[in-house]
Every structure is written in structure tokens, then in C-alpha cells.
N, C-alpha and C positions, 0 to 999 in steps of 0.2 A: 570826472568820468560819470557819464550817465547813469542811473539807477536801472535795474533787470524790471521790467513789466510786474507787477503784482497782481496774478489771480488768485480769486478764492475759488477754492473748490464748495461746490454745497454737495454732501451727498446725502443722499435719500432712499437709499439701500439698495432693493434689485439684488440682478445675479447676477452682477459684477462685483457685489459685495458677498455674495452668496458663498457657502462652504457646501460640499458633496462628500458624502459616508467614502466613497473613494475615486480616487486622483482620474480613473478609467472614467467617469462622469456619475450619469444614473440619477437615484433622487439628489435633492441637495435644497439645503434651507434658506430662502434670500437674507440678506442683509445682516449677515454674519461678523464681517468685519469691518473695522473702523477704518475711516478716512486716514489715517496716519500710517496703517499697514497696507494697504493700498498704496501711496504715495511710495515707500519706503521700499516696492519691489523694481519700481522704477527711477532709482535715482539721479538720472538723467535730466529727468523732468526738468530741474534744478539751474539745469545749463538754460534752461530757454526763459525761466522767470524765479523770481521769487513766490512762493505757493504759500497759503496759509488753506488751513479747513476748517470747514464746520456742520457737522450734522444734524439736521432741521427736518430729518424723517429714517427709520428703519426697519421700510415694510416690500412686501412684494408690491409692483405696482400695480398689479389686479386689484389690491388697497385702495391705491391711490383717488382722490376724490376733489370734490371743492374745498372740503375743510384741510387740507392740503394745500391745496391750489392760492387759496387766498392768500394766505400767511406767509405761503413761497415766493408769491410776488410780491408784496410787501416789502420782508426781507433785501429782492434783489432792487429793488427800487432804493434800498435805506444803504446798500453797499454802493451801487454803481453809481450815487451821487457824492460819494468820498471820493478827493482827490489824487488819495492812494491807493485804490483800486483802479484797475486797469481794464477788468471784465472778468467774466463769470466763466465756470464748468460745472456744472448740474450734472452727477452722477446719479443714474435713472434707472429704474428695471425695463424692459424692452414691450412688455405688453401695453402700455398705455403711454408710453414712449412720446407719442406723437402728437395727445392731447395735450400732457401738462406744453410740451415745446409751442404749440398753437394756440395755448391760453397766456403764456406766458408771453409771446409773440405778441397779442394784442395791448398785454398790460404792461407791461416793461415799459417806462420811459427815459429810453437811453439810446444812443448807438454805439455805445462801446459793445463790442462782441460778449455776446453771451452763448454759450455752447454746452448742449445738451447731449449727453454721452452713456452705454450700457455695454452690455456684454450678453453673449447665446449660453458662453460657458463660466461658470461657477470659478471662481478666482482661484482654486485649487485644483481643476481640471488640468488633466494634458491641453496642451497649447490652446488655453485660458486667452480668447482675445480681449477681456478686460484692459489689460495692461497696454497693449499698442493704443486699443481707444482712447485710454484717455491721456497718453501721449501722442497722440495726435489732437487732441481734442485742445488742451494745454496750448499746442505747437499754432491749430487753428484760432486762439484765444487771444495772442500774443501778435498775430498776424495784424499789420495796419492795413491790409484790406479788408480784414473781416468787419470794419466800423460799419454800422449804416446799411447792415445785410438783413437786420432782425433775426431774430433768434435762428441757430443753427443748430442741425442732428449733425454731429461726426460718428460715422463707425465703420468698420471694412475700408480704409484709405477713401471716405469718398464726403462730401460737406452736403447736407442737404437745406433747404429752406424748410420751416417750419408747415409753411403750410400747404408745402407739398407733398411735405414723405407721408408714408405710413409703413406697416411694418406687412410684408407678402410672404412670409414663411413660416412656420411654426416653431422651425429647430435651424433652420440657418443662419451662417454669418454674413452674409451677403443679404440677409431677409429685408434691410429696409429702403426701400427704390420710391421714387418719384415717377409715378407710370405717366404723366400726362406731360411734362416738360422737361426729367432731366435731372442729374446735379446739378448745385452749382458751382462746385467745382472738386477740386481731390488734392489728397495728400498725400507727397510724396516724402518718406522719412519726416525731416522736420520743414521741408517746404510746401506752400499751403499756393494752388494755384486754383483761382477764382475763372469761368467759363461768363457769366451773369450774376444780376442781381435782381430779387423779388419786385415784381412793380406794383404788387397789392399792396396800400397802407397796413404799416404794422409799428410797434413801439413808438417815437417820436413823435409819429401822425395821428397817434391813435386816437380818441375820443373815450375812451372807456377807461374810465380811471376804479378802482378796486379801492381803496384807502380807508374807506367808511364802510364799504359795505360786509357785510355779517355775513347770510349767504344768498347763493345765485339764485335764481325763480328757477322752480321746476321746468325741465324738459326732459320729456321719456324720446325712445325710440324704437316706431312699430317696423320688423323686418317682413315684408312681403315674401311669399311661397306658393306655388303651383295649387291650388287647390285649399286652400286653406283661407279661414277665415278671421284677418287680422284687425277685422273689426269689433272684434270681442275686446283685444288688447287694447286698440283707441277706446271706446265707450270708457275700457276702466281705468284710464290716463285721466279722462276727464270727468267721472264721477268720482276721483279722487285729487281735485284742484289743483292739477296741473297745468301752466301758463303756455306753454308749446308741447307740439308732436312733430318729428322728423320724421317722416315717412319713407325709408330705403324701398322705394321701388323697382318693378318689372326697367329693364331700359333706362331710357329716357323718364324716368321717374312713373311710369306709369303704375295702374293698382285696379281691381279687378272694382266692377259696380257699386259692390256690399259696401267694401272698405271708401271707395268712392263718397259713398252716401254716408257713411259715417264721420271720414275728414271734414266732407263742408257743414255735417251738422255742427260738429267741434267748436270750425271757424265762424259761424255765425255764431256761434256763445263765446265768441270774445278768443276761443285760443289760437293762438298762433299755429297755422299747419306749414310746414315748409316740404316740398317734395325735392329729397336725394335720390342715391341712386344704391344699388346694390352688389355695381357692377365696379368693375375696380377701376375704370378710366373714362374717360370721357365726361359731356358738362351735361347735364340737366339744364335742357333749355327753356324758357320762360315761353307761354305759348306754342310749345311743339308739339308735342301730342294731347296736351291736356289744354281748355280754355284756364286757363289762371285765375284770370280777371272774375271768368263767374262761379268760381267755387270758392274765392279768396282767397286762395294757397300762393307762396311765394317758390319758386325755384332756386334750388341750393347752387346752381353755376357748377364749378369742379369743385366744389367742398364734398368731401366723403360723408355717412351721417356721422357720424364722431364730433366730427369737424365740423358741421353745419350746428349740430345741438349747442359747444360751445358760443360759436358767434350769438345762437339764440338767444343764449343763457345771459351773454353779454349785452346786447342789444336790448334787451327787453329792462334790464337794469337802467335805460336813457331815456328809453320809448316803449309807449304800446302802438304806435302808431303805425299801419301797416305798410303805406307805402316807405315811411322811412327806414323800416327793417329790410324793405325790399331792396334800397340804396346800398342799406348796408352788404346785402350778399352782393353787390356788385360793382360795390369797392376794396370790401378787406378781401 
């Protein structure tokens, strides 16, 4: 007889781990409980694999950072080339949800399904969606089409790509949508039904390897505003030596004179300016409203800033070379 799929769960606390003063919701402290009590309200799980845990963080993820980051992917790099592992569930807090799944996306070298999971309400909450999460996320883990997707969000019955989601609501359970293409697919009970697959390079393909490196090159991010001058904020990115600036702009990436004249000063001293957007959907196009070529600014494509400073932060660790960063937003 066959052996049950082996996932490890890695958790890393959030408010799926989270305990609330009372069961009615309100405040509540992330990363409250262990992976094993976790595991242990859903013992069903059980039917779809064999589960093992291990805890490799216990913070909210507004915490969450590179010094995180690295050592997480590391970690899932040193499990998913064991034979008896089968793939990953990364339990996650929901605020930055969508970097670690988008950094991990690019450093991962695996196509076993690796699956990133959270919750809105606090594991002791009235109908707590922790627990279907990460029964489904398990369910999505074990799934043989999940191989070769790169890394996935599961949560609200729905599968996203990594470097598509992000998170659109403050307090909802439904908060995390792919506005620009989609899921790619949903879950029904413990069936996992796939729509597509990401065609941007990610784990397998990836060129950015983390193994050695200690940490990322700085990247800040200036948010553009009606009247306001976020030129102040560039200047002190880079009179305090930092390697990139994401610039979440007006549109289409756009940004008033001041800050104009600020970025290309930046990019002629060597830093990196990439122009995003602000706006929740749509691509930042390369030569659309802005000349590119003569400010030296690179366009972030549909990467959100979150998402563009990652790729930065990664990029810049292979190259300083401009146009091959510029390659890169317009393949991963």
C-alpha cells in the first residue's frame, strides 16, 4: 500500500496562531499557539497526509522581514529536497502575507507544492477561519497538480499565485484577490480544482539563489500623494545608502516634477529607481507616460510596490546592471 503524502507544516505565527481576551473577537495577541494545537483542532487533516511541524517564527507578520525571509527559504529548500517530504504549508499572519509567498516564490527550488496559509480571525474566535485554511491549504498541498504552480496563497476556498495576490481588505475573509488575472483555482472541501498556471519564472527557473547571502541590499518605498512632496523621502533613501527606490506612483506610475527631479538625481548616482503604481490593478507600462530611457528608471510591469522592492532586493544581489534588472521585471 502506498504511503499518505508527507507535509510539513512550518508555522510562523500570525492570527491564525493568534489567542483574543474573548471568543466574540476584539484585541487578540498573534502567535499564541503552537503548531501542534493548531493541527490537533482539525484532525481530519490526518485523512489527507501524514503532517509533521515545525516552528521557525512566532511574530505578527507586520514583524516579518528578511532576517525572516532568508533563513525561511533556506529551511524550505533543505526540507523539499528530502525524499520524504512531499511539500510545504507555511502558516502566515495576513499582513505581509504576500511578500514572504513572492520572496519565497522566487527562491524556492522545487516544484513540489509549497502553500502559504493565514487567517482574519484569531484561532479562538467565533468561526475562526484558521482551521478550514489550513485544511484546505494541506488538501491544496497533497494535490498532484499543485507541482510546478510556485508557490501558492490558500484561503476563503480559493488558490492564488504568489505573485499575484495581495491582501484588499483590512478585516475581511475574503480580503486576498488577484485583481489583474484571477485565481488559480479553488477548493472545494478537500478537492483542489486548478483554472491556470503562472507563466512568470518562479522556483525551478529561478536564478536567484539566497544560500550564502547574509542580507538583501536596501530597497525603500516612496508612496506619492496629491500635493505632497515625496522628494524629501527619496533624498533621505539616498543620503542614507540605499541600493533602490520603488516609487508607487500617480497612474501609470506617474510623479509630480519635484519627486521627478529627485528620482533621476538618485539614478544617476548609481541607485536603482523602479516606477510602480499605487493603484491596485493594472501594469505600469515602460515608456507610457514617463520617457524611461532618459531618467533611467525601470517600470515595475503588474508587480505592486511590495512586490517590485522584493524582485529589487533579489535582482540587485546578481546585478547592478540596469538593463538586466529591467529583463528581470519582465520576466519574473
Amino acid at each position: 500500500m502506498s504511503r499518505k503524502p508527507h507535509i510539513v507544516i512550518l508555522a510562523t505565527g500570525g492570527t491564525i496562531a493568534g489567542a483574543a481576551a474573548a471568543e466574540t473577537g476584539g484585541a487578540y495577541t498573534s502567535g499564541q499557539i503552537g503548531v501542534e494545537d493548531l493541527l490537533s483542532v482539525i484532525p481530519e487533516i490526518r485523512n489527507l497526509a501524514e503532517v509533521s511541524g515545525e516552528e521557525i517564527a512566532s511574530i505578527g507578520s507586520q514583524d516579518m522581514d528578511e532576517s525572516n525571509w532568508l533563513p525561511m527559504a533556506r529551511r524550505c529548500n533543505e526540507l523539499l529536497a528530502r525524499d520524504d517530504v512531499d511539500g510545504l504549508v507555511i502558516t502566515h499572519g495576513t499582513d505581509t502575507m504576500e511578500e514572504t509567498a513572492y520572496f519565497l516564490n522566487l527562491t524556492i527550488r522545487s516544484s513540489k507544492p509549497v502553500v502559504v496559509t493565514g487567517a482574519m480571525r484569531p484561532a479562538n474566535a467565533h468561526s475562526a477561519d484558521g482551521p478550514m485554511n489550513l485544511f484546505e491549504a494541506v488538501a491544496t498541498a497533497v494535490c498532484p497538480d499543485s507541482c510546478g504552480r510556485g508557490v501558492m496563497v490558500v484561503t476563503n476556498d480559493t488558490v492564488f499565485g504568489a505573485r499575484d495576490v495581495t491582501k484588499s481588505c483590512t478585516t475581511a475573509i475574503h480580503t486576498f484577490q488577484a485583481p489583474n488575472f484571477g485565481p488559480l483555482g479553488h477548493v472545494h472541501a478537500q478537492n483542489v480544482e486548478f483554472q491556470r498556471k503562472p507563466q512568470r519564472i518562479h522556483t525551478t527557473d529561478s536564478e536567484f539563489n539566497v544560500d550564502n547571502v547574509k542580507e538583501l541590499p536596501k530597497v525603500g518605498i516612496v508612496y506619492a500623494h496629491a500635493g505632497g512632496d515625496s522628494a524629501i523621502a527619496v533624498e533621505a533613501f539616498a543620503a542614507n545608502g540605499y541600493d533602490g527606490i520603488i516609487h508607487a506612483g500617480f497612474g501609470n506610475g506617474n510623479f509630480n516634477q519635484t519627486v521627478g527631479d529627485a528620482l533621476a538625481k538618485a539614478a544617476r548616482s548609481g541607485i536603482t529607481v523602479i516606477r510602480a503604481s499605487r493603484a491596485l490593478s493594472g501594469a505600469v507600462t515602460e515608456a507610457g507616460e514617463v520617457d524611461d530611457a532618459r531618467y533611467g528608471f525601470i517600470a515595475a510591469g503588474l508587480l505592486n510596490p511590495q512586490k517590485a522592492r522584493i524582485l529589487l532586493q533579489l535582482a540587485l544581489t546578481v546585478t547592478q546592471d540596469r538593463d538586466r534588472i529591467r529583463e528581470f521585471f519582465k520576466t519574473y
